[in-house]
C-alpha positions as CSV (number, residue, x, y, z in Angstrom):
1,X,-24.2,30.7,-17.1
2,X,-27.2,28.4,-17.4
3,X,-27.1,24.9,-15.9
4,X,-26.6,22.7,-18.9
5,X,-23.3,25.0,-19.9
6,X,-21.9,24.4,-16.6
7,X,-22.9,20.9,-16.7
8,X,-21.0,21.0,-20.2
9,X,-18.1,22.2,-18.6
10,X,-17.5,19.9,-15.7
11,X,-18.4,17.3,-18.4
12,X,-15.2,18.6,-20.2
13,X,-12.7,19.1,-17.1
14,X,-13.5,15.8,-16.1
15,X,-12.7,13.9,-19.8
16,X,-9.7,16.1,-20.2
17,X,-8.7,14.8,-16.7
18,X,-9.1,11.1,-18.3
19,X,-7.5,11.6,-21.3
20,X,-4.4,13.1,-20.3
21,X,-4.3,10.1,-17.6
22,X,-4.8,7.8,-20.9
23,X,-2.1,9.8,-23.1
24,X,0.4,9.7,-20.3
25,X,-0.4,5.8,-19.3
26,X,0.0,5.1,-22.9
27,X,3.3,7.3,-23.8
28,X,4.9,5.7,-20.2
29,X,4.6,2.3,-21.9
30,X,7.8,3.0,-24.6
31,X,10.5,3.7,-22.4
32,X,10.1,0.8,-20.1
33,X,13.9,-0.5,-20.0
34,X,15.2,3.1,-19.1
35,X,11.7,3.7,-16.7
36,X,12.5,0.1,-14.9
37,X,16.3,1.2,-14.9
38,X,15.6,4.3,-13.0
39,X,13.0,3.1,-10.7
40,X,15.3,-0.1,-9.6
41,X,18.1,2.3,-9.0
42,X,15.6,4.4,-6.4
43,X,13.9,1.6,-4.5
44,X,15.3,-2.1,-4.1
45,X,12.8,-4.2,-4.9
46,X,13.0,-8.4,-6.0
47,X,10.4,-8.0,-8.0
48,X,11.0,-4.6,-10.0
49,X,14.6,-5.9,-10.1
50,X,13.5,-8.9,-12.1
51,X,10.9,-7.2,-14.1
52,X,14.3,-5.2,-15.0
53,X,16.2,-8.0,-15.6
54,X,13.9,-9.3,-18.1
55,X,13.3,-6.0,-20.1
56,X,17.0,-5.9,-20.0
57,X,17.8,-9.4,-21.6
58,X,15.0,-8.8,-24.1
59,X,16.0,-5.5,-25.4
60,X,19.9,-7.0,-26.0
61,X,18.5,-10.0,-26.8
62,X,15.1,-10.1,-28.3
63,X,14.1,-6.4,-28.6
64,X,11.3,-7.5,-31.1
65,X,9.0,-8.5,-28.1
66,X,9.5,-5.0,-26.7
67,X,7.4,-3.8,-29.8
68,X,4.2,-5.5,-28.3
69,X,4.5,-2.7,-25.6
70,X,4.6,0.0,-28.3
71,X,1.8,-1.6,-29.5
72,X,0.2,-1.3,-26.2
73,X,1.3,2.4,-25.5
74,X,-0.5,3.0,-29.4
75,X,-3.7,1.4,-28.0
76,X,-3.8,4.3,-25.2
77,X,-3.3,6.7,-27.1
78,X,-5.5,5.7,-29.7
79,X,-8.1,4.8,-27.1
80,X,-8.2,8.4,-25.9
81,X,-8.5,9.9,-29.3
82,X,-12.3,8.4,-29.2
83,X,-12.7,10.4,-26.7
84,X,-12.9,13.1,-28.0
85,X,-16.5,12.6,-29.7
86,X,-17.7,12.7,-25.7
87,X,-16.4,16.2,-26.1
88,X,-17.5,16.8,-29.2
89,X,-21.4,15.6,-28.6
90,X,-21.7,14.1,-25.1
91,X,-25.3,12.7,-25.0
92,X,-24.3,11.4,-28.3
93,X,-21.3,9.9,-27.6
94,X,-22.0,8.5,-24.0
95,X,-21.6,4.7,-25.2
96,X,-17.5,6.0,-25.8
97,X,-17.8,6.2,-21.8
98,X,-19.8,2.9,-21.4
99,X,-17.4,1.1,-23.2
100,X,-14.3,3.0,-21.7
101,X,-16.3,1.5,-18.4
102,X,-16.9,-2.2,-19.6
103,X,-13.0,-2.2,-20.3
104,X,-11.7,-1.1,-17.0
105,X,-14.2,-3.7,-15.8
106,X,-12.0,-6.0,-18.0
107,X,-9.2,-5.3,-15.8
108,X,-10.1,-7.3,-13.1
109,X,-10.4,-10.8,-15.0
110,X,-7.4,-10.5,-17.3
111,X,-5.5,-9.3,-14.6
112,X,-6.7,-12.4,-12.0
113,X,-6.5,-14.6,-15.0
114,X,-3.4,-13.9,-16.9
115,X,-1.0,-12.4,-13.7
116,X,-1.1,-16.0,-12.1
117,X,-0.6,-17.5,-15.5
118,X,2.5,-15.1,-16.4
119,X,4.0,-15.5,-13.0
120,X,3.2,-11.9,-11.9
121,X,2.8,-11.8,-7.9
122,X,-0.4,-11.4,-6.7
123,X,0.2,-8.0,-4.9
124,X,1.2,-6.8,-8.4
125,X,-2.1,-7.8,-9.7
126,X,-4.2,-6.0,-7.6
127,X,-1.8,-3.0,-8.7
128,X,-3.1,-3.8,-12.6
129,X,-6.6,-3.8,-10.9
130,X,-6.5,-0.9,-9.5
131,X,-6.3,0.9,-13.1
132,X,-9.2,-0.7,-13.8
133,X,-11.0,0.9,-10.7
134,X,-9.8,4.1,-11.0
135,X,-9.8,4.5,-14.4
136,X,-13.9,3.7,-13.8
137,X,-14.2,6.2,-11.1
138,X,-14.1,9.3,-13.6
139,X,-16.0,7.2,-16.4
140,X,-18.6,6.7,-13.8
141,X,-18.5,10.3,-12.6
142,X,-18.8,11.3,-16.7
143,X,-22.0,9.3,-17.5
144,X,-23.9,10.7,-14.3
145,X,-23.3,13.9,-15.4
146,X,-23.9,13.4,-19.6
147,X,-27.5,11.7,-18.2
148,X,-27.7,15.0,-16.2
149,X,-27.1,17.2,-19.3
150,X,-29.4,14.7,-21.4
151,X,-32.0,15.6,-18.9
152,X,-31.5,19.1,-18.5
153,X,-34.1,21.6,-20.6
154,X,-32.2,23.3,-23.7
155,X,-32.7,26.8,-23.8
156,X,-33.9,29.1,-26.2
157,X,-30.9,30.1,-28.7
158,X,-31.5,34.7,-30.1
């Protein structure tokens, strides 16, 4: 196998790795009253217990504003769909991964801005932030290797 196909192929474990970390970030976002249920019933926590409370009161109350989170699991899903032109044509398609990079970047502000804004504990902020580093560690890992394979000589195709 020459270089540039096994370059090809790392390039496609790793975005399948990504993407199925997007699809399953994004389809975790729908059942959030019975996920927040279940997790307060394992661990006794004040904070998850009032996250639970909420979702609760707003799903008997005012399940309407649960739709923004469907809205949000869409995005992931969605978001991970344009991935799949890194697949298709890497070298191509590499400003998919720049911009995937630029919004885990994002992270960080919204979540230092917004979390203190929204009441959200601190702690639980540098949770959100840590989706945002993570999240950029296989993006970063992705470009190096698509500049690798734009770099690499093509062979001859008999």
């Amino acid at each position: 196998m020459s270089e540039r196909n096994a370059l090809l192929r790392r390039i496609r474990v790793w975005l399948a790795l990504f993407i199925v970390c997007l699809v399953l970030s994004g389809l975790t976002a729908f059942p959030l009253v019975t996920e927040l249920r279940g997790a307060n019933s394992l661990v006794d926590h004040t904070w998850l217990r009032r996250v639970g409370d909420g979702l609760e009161r707003a799903d008997a109350d005012y399940p309407f504003l649960l739709y923004g989170t469907d809205w949000l699991a869409f995005a992931h899903l969605v978001i991970a769909v344009f991935f799949y032109g890194v697949h298709r044509d890497p070298v191509r398609n590499i400003w998919i991964v720049e911009a995937g990079m630029i919004a885990c970047a994002g992270v960080i502000p919204l979540a230092l801005v917004c979390g203190p804004i929204r009441g959200i504990p601190f702690g639980w902020s540098l949770i959100d932030m840590s989706f945002g580093v993570f999240g950029a560690i296989p993006l970063l890992v992705l470009r190096r290797m698509i500049k690798r394979l734009e770099a690499a000589p093509r062979t001859a195709q008999p």
